[in-house]
TINUKOL-676922 format. One record per residue (C-alpha): residue in three letters; x, y, z; residue number from 1. Coordinates in steps of 0.1 Angstrom, whole numbers, padded with zeros to 4 digits, m for minus. Layout:
N
rest->ala&x->X&y->Y&z->Z&nr->NUM
...
This chain:
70
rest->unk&x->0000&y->0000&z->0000&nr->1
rest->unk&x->0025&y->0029&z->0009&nr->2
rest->unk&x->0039&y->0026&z->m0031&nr->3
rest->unk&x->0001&y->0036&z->m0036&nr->4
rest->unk&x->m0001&y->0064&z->m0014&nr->5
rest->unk&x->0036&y->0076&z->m0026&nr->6
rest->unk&x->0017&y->0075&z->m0063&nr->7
rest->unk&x->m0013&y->0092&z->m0050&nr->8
rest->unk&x->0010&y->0123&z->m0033&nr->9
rest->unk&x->0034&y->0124&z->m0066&nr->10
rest->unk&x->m0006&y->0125&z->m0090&nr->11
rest->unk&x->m0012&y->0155&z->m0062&nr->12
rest->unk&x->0019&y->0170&z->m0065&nr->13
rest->unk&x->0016&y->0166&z->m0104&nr->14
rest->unk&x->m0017&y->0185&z->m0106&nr->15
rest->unk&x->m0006&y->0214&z->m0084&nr->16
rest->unk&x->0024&y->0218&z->m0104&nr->17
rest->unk&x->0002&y->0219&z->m0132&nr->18
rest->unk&x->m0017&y->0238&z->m0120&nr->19
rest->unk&x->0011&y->0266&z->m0108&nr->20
rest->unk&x->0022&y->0265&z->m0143&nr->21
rest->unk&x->m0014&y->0274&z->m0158&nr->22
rest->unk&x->m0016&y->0306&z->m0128&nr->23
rest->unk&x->0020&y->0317&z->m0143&nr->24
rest->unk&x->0012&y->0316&z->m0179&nr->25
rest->unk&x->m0022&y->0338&z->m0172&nr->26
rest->unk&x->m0004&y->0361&z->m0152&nr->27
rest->unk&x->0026&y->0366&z->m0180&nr->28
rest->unk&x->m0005&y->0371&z->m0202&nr->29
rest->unk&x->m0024&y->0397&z->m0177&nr->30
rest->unk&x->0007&y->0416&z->m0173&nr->31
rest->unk&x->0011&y->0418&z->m0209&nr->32
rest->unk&x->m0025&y->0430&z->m0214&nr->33
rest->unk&x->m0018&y->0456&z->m0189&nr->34
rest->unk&x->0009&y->0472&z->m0204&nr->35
rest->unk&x->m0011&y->0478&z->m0236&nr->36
rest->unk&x->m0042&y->0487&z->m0222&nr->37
rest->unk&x->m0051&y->0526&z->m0220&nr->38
rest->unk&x->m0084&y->0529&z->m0208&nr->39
rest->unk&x->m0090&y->0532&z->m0167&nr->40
rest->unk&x->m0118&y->0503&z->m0169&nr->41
rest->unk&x->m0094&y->0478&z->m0190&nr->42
rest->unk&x->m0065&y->0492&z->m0170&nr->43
rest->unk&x->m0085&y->0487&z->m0132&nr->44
rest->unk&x->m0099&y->0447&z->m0147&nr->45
rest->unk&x->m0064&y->0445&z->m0157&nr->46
rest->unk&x->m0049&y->0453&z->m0114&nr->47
rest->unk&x->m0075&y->0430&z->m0102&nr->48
rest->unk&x->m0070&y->0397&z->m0122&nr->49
rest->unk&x->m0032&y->0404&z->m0120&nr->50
rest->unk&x->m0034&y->0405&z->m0081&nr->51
rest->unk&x->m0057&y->0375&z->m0081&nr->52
rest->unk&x->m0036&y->0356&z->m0099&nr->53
rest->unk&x->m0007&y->0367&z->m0077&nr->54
rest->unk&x->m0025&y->0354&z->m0049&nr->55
rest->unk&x->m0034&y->0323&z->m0066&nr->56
rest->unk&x->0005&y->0315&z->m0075&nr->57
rest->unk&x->0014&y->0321&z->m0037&nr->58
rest->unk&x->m0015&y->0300&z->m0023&nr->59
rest->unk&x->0003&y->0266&z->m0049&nr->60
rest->unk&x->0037&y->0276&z->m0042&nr->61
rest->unk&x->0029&y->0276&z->m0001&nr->62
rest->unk&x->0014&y->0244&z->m0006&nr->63
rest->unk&x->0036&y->0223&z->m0027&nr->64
rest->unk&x->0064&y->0235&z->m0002&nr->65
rest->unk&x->0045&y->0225&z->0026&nr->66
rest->unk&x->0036&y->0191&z->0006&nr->67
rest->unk&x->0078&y->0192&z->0000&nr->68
rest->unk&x->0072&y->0194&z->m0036&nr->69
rest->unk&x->0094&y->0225&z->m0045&nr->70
């Protein structure tokens, strides 16, 4: 059983990784939208998923350290 359990954890770890990945790529892409965005709306939607996404990344990288996975 514990060869199981050590496959479950690395499937876990796996998905969160993947999943830390996905959070980076849409933030490159938010920060990118940001800088060419001129209008205060765009610019304001722009802050808000950009901080989301920052909180997002922290909340997977806190984890997968606590998990000993980075």
């Amino acid at each position: 059983m514990p060869l199981s359990v050590s496959k479950r954890e690395a499937s876990e770890r796996d998905l969160l990784l993947g999943e830390l990945l996905e959070t980076q790529q849409r933030l490159s892409e938010a920060n990118a939208r940001f800088n060419m965005v001129t209008q205060p709306e765009l610019i304001e939607q722009c802050v808000y998923e950009i901080n989301a996404l920052k909180a997002r990344r922290a909340y997977y990288i806190r984890v997968l350290r606590e998990e000993g996975g980075i």
